[in-house]
C-alpha positions as a Markdown table, in Angstrom:
| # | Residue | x | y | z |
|---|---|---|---|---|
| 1 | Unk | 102.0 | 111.5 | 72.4 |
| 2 | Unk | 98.4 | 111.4 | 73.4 |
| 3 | Unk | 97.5 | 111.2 | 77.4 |
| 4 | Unk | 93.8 | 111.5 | 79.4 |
| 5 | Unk | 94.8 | 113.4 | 81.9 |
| 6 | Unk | 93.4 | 114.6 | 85.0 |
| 7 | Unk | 94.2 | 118.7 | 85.3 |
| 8 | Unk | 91.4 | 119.2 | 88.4 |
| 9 | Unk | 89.3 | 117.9 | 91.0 |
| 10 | Unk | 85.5 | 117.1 | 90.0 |
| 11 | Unk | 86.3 | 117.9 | 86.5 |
| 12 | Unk | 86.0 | 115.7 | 83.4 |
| 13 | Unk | 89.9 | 114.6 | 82.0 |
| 14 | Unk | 91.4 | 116.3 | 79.0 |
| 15 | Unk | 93.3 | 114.7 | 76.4 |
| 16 | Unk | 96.9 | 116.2 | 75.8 |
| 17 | Unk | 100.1 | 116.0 | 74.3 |
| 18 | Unk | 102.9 | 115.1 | 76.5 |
| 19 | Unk | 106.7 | 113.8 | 76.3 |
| 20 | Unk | 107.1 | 110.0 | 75.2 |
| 21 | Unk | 109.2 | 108.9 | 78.0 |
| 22 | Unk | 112.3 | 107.9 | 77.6 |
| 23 | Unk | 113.0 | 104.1 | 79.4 |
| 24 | Unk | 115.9 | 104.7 | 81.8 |
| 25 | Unk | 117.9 | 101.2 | 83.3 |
| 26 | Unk | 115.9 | 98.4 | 84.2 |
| 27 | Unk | 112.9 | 99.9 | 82.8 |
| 28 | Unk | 110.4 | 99.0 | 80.1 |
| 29 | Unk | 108.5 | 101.4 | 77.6 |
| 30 | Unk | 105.2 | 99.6 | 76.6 |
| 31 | Unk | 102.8 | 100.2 | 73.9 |
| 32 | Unk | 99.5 | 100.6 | 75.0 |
| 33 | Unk | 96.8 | 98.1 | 73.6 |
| 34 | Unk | 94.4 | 98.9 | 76.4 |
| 35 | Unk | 93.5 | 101.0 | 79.4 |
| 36 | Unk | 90.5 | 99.7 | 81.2 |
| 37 | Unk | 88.1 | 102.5 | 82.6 |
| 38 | Unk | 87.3 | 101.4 | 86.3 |
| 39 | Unk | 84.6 | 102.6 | 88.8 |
| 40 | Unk | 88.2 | 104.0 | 90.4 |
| 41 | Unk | 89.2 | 106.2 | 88.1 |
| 42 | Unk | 85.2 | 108.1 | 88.9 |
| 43 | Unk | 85.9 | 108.4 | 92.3 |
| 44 | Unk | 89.4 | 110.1 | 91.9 |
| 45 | Unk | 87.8 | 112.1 | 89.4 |
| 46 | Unk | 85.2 | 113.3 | 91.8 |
| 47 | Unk | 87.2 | 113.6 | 94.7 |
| 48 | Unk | 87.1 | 117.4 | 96.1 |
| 49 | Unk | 90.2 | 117.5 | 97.1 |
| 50 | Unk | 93.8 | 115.3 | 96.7 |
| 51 | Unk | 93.2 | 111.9 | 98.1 |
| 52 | Unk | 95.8 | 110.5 | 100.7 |
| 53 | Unk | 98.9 | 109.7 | 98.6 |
| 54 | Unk | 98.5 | 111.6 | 95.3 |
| 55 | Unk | 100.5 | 113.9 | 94.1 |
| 56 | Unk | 100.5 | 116.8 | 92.0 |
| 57 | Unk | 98.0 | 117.2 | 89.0 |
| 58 | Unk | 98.6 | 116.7 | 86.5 |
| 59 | Unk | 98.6 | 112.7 | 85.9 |
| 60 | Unk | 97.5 | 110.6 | 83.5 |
| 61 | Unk | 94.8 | 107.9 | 84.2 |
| 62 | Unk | 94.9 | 103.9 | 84.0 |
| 63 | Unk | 96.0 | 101.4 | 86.1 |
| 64 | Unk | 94.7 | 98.4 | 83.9 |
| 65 | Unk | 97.0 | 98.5 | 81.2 |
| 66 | Unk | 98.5 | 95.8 | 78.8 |
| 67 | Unk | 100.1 | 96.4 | 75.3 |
| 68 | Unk | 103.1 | 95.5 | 73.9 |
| 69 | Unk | 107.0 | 96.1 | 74.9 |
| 70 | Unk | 108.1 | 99.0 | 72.7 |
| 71 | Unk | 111.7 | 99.8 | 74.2 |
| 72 | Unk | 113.1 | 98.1 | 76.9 |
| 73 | Unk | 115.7 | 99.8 | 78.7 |
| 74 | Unk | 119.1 | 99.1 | 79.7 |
| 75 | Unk | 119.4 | 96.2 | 81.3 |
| 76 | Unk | 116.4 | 94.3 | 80.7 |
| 77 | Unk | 116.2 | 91.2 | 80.2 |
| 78 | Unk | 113.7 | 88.6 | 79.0 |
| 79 | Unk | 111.2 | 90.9 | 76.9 |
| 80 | Unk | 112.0 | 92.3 | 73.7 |
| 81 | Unk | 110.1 | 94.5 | 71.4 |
| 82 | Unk | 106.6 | 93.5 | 70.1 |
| 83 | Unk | 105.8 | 91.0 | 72.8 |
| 84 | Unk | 102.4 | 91.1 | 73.9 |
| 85 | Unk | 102.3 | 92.0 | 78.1 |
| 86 | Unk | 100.1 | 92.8 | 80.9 |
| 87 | Unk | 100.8 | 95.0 | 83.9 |
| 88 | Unk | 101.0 | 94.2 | 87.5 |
| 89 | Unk | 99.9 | 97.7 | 88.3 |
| 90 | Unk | 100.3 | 97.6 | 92.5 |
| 91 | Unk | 103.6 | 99.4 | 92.4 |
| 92 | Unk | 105.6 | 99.1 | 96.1 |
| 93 | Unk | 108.5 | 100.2 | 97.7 |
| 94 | Unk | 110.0 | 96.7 | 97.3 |
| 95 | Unk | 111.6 | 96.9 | 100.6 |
| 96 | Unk | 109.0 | 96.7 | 103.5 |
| 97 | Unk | 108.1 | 93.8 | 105.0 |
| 98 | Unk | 104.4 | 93.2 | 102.9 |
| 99 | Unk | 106.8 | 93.5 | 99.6 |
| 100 | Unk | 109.2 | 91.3 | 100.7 |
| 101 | Unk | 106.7 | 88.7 | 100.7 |
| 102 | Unk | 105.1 | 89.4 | 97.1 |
| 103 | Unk | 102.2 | 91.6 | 99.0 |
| 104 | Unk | 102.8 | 94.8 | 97.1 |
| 105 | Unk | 99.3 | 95.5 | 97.1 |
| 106 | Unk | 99.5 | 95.7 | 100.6 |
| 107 | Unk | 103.0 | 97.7 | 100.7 |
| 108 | Unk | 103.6 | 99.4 | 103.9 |
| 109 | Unk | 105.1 | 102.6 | 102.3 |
| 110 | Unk | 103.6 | 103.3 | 98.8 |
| 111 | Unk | 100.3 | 101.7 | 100.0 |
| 112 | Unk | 100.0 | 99.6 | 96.8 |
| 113 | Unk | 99.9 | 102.8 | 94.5 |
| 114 | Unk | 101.1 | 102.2 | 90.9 |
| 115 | Unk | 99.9 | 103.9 | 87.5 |
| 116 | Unk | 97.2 | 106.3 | 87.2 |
| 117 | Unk | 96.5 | 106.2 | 91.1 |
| 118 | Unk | 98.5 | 109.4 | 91.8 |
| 119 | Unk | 101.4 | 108.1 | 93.5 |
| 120 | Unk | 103.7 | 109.7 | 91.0 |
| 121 | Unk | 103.3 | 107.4 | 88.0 |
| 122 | Unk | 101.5 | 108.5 | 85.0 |
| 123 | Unk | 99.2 | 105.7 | 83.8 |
| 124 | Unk | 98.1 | 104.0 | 80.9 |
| 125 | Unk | 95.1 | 106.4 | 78.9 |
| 126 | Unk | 98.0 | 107.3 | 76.5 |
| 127 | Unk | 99.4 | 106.2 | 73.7 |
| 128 | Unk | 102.7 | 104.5 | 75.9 |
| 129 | Unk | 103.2 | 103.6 | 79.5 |
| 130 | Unk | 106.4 | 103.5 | 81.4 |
| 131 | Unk | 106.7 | 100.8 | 84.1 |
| 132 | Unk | 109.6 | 100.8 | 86.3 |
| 133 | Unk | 110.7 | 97.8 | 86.4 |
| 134 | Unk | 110.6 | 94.6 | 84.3 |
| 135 | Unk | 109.1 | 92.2 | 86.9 |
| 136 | Unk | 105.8 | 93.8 | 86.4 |
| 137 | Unk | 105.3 | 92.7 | 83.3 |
| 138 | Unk | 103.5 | 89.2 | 82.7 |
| 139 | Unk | 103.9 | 87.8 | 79.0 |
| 140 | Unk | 99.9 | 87.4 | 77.6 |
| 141 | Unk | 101.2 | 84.9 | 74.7 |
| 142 | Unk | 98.6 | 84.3 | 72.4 |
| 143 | Unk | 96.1 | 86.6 | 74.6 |
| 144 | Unk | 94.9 | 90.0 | 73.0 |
| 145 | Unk | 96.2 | 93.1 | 75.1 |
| 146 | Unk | 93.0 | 94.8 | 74.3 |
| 147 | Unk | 90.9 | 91.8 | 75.6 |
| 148 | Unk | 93.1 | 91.4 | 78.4 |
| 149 | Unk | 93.9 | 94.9 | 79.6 |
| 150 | Unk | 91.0 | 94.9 | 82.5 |
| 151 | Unk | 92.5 | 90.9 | 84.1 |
| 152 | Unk | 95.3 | 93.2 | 85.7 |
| 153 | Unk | 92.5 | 94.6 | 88.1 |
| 154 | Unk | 88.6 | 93.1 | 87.3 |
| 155 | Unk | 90.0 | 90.1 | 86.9 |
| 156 | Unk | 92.8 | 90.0 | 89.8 |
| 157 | Unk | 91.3 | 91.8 | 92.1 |
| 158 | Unk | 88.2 | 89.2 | 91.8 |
| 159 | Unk | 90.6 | 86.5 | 92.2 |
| 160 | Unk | 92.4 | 87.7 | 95.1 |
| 161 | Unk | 88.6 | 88.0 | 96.5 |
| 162 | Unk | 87.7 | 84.8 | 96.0 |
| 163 | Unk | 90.9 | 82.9 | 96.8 |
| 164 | Unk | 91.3 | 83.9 | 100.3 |
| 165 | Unk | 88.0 | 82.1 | 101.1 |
| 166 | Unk | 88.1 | 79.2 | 99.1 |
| 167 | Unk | 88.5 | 76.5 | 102.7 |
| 168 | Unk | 85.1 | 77.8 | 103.4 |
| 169 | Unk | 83.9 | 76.5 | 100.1 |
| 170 | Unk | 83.0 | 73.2 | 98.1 |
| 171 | Unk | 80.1 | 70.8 | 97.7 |
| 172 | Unk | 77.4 | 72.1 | 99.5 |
| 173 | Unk | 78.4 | 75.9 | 99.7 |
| 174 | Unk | 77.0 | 79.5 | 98.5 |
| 175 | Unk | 78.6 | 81.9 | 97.6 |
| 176 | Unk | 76.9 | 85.3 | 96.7 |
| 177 | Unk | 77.6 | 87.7 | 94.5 |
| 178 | Unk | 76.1 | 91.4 | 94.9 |
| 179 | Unk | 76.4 | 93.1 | 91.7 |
| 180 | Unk | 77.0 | 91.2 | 88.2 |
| 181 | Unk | 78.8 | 94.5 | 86.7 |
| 182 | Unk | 82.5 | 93.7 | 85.6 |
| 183 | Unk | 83.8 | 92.9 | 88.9 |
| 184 | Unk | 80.9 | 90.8 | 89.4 |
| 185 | Unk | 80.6 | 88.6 | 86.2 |
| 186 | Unk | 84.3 | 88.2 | 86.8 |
| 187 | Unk | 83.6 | 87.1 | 90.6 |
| 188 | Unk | 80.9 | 84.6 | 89.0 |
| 189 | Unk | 83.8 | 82.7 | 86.4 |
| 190 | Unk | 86.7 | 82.8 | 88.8 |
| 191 | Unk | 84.3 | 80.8 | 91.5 |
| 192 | Unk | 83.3 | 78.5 | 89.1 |
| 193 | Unk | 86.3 | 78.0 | 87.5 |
| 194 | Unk | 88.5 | 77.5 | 91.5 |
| 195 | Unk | 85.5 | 75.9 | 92.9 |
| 196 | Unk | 82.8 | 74.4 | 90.7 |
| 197 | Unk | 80.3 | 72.4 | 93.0 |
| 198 | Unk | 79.8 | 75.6 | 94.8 |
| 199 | Unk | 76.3 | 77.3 | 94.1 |
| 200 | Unk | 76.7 | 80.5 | 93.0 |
| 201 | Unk | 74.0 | 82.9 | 93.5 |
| 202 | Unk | 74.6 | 86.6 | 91.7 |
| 203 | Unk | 72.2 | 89.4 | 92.7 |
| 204 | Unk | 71.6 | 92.9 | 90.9 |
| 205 | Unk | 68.9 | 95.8 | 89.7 |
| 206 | Unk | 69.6 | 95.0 | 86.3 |
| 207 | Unk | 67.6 | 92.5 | 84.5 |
| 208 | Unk | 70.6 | 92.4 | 81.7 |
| 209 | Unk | 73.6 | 92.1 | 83.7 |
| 210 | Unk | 71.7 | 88.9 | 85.6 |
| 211 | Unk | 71.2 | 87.7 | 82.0 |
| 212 | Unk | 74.9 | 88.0 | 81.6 |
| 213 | Unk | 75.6 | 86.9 | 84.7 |
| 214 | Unk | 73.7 | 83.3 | 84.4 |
| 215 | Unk | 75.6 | 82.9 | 81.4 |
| 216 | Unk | 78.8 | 83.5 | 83.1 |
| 217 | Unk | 78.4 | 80.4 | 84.9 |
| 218 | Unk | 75.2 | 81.6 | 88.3 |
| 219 | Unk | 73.0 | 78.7 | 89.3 |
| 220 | Unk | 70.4 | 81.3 | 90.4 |
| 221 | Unk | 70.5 | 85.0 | 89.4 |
| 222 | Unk | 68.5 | 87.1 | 91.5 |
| 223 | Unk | 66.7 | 90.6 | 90.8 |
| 224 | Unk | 67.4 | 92.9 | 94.1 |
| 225 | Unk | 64.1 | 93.7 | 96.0 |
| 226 | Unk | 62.0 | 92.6 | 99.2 |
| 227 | Unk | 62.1 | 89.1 | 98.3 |
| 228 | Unk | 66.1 | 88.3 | 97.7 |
| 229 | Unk | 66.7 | 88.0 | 101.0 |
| 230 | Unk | 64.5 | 85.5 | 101.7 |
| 231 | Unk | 65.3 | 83.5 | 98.6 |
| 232 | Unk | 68.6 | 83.5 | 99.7 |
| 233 | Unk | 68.0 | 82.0 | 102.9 |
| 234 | Unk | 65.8 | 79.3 | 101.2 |
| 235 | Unk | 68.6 | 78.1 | 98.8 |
| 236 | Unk | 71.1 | 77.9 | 101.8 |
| 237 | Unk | 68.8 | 75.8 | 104.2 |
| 238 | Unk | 68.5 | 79.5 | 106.6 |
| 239 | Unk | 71.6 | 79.3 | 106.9 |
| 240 | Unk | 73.0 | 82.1 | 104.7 |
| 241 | Unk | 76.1 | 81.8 | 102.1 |
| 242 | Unk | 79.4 | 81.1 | 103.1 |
| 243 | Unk | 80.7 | 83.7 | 101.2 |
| 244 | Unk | 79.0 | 86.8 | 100.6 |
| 245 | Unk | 81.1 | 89.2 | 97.6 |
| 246 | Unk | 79.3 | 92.8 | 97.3 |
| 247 | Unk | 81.1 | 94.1 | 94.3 |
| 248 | Unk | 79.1 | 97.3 | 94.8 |
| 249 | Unk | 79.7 | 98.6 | 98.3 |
| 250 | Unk | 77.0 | 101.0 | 99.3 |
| 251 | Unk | 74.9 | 101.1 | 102.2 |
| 252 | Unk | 71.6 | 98.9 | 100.9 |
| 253 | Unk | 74.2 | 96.5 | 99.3 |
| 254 | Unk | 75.9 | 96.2 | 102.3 |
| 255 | Unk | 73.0 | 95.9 | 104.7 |
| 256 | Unk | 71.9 | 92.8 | 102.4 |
| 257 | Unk | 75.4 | 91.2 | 103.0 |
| 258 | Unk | 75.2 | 91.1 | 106.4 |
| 259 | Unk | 71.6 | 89.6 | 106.4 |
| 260 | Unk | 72.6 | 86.7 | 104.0 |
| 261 | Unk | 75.9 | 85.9 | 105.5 |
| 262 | Unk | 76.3 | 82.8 | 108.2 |
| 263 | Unk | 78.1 | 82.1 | 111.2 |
| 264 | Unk | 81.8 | 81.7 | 110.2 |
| 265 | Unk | 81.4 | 83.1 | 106.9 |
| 266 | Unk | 83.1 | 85.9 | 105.0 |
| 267 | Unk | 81.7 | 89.3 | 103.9 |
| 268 | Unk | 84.0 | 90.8 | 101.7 |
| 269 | Unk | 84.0 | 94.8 | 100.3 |
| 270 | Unk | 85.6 | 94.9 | 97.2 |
| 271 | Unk | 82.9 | 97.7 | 95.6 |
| 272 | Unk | 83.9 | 101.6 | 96.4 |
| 273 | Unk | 80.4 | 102.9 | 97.0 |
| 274 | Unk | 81.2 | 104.3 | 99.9 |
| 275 | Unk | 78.4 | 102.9 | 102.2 |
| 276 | Unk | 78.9 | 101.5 | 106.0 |
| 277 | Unk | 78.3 | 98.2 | 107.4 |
| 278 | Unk | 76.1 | 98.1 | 110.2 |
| 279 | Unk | 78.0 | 96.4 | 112.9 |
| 280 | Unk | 76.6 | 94.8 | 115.9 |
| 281 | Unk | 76.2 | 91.7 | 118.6 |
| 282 | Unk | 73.8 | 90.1 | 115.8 |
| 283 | Unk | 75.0 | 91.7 | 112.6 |
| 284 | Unk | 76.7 | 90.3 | 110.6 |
| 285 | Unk | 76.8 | 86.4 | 112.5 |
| 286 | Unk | 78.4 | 85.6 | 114.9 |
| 287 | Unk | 82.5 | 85.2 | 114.3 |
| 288 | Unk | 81.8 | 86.3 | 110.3 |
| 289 | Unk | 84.5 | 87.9 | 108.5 |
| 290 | Unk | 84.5 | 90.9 | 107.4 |
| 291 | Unk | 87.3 | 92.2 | 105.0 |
| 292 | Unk | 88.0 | 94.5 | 102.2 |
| 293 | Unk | 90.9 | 93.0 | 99.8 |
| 294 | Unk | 92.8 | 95.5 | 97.8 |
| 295 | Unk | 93.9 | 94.1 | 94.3 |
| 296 | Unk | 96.4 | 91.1 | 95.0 |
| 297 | Unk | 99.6 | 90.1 | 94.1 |
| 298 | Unk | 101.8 | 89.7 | 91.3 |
| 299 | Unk | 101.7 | 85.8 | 91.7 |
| 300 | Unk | 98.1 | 85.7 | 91.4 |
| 301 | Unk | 98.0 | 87.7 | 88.3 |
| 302 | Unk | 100.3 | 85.6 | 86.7 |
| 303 | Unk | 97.2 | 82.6 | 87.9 |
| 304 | Unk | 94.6 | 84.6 | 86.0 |
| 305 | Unk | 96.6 | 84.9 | 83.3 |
| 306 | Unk | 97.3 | 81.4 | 83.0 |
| 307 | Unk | 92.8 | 80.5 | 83.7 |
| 308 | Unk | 92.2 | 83.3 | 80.9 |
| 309 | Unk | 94.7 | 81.3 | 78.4 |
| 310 | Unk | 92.8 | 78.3 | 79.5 |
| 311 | Unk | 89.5 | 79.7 | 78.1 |
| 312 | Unk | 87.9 | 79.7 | 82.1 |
| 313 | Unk | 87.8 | 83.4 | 82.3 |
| 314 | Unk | 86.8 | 85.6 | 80.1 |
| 315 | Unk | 86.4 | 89.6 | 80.2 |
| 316 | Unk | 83.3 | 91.1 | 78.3 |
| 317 | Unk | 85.3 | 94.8 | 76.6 |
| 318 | Unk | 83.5 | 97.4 | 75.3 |
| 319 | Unk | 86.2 | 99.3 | 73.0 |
| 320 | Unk | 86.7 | 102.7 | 72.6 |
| 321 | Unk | 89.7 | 105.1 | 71.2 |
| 322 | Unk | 91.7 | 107.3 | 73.0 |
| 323 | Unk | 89.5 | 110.5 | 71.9 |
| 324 | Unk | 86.1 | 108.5 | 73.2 |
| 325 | Unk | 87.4 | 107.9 | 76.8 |
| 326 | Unk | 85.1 | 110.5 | 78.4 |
| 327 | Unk | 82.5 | 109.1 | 76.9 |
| 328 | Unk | 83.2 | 105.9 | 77.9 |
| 329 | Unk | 83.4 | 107.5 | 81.7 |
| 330 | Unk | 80.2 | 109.2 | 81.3 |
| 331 | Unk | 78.4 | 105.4 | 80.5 |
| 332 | Unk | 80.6 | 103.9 | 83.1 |
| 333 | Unk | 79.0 | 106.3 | 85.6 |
| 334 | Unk | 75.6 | 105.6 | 84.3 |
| 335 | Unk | 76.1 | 102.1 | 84.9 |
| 336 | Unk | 75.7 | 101.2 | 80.8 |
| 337 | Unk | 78.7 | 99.5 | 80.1 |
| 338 | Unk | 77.7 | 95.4 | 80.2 |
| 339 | Unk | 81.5 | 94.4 | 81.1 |
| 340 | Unk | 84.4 | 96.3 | 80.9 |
| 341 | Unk | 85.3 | 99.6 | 79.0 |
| 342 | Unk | 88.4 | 99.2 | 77.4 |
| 343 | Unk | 90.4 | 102.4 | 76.0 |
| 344 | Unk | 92.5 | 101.5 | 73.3 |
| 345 | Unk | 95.0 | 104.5 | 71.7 |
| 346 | Unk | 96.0 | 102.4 | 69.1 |
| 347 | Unk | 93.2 | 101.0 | 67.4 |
């Protein structure tokens, strides 16, 4: 079969041939209908040098994969082939205490590592993916794996985001979103749709992805420059936003965070641009949370699931075959993709 694999460090992938694995007990071959190309995938690419916890190259790339069950091994129960899945892609040890209680994302071992991270799992940029286990497939029922590939990290990893502050908001709240890319115009549906008398303010460089953004459901969708700020503080009464998201994570991005956050807010990282928070007395406000979620857990991705059957959540994909993947990298880097680029080796 076909694979995009990575073969060096700050080198494009290649696409080869490799072995179709064989499904041993308890574990599931699946047919890949999509790979989603994340902002990820460019960092490991460009990465000098083996990032804490990979392995060996070669490995193949994507950990936001859904298809179809094409062999399940001995053992399994409850899927059979043809049906359309997603996969949890947060693979854990199982055994420490975080797994224990569903928190694989945050396992204590394996740090939440699972396909096409390097932890020792080939991913999904091939023509079939082999998960380890059957739990970490979600049925998609009537949704379209292709469509749905990028939920099992856009769209959870949004989620998991947003859920973890929702006491802070309601009637009356802001929340703002830094960065209307993918993660962002999925950050702008999942508010609306877990808390929809919240204002939700979106902020970007991009006069198109604000477009898309107030379409996605933002009450005000700002263009980044010297005036935001203030804006910002007008809407919220100079108060700030109870929930500041910055789906881009570099240091002007973040600096802007911590000047429209309140007292007893959260700032939450979720974007890997690699930029520092300025941290002092003042800055951000007083007794304001800072955190930076990683993915979330299986449960929760069975909750986006269930909002995207709903029609409340809805990924924009950009398709491209197997053999267009670099491509696809290449306008992912340039920031030219409008939602989500979506590999798909079987189209």
């Amino acid at each position: 079969m076909r694979a995009l694999q990575l073969v060096g460090w700050r080198q494009p992938p290649e696409l080869r041939e490799v072995p179709v694995p064989e499904p041993g007990p308890g574990q599931v071959l699946v047919k890949v209908g999509g790979a989603g190309a994340c902002h990820s995938d460019l960092h490991i690419m460009q990465a000098p040098a083996p990032l804490p916890g990979f392995t060996n190259l070669p490995f193949t790339l994507g950990h936001e994969n859904a298809g179809w069950v094409e062999r399940p091994g001995p053992g399994v129960t409850g899927f059979v082939p043809g049906d359309p899945v997603i996969v949890y892609g947060s693979w854990g040890c199982g055994m420490c205490a975080n797994c224990r209680q569903g928190r694989e994302n945050y396992c204590q071992k394996l740090s939440g590592q699972g396909p096409g991270l390097g932890g020792g799992h080939d991913g999904g940029m091939a023509e079939y993916l082999l998960v380890p286990a059957a739990r970490y497939l979600i049925a998609l029922g009537t949704l379209d794996p292709r469509q749905a590939a990028p939920l099992s990290d856009a769209g959870l990893t949004s989620y998991h985001a947003v859920k973890r502050s929702l006491h802070l908001l309601g009637p009356g709240s802001t929340a703002v979103v830094i960065g209307a890319g993918g993660l962002g115009q999925m950050t702008i549906q999942i508010l609306r749709a877990l808390s929809a008398a919240t204002t939700v303010v979106a902020v970007d460089t991009d006069a198109g992805k604000l477009e898309t953004a107030k379409r996605m459901g933002a009450d005000e969708a700002l263009l980044s420059g010297d005036e935001t700020i203030a804006r910002i503080k007008d809407i919220t009464g100079q108060q700030g936003a109870q929930l500041v998201l910055d789906m881009v994570g570099m240091d002007p991005t973040l600096r802007m965070a911590a000047q429209v956050a309140r007292m007893l807010g959260h700032l939450t990282i979720v974007g890997l641009g690699g930029g520092a928070l300025p941290v002092n007395f003042s800055s951000p406000p007083h007794e304001c949370s800072v955190a930076s979620p990683y993915w979330g857990s299986l449960t929760e991705l069975m909750e986006v699931i269930t909002l995207a059957q709903q029609e409340k959540i809805k990924m924009l994909v950009e398709r491209f075959p197997l053999q267009r993947a670099n491509e696809a990298y290449r306008l992912l880097h340039d920031g030219k993709i409008q939602g989500r680029a979506v590999i798909t080796p079987h189209a």
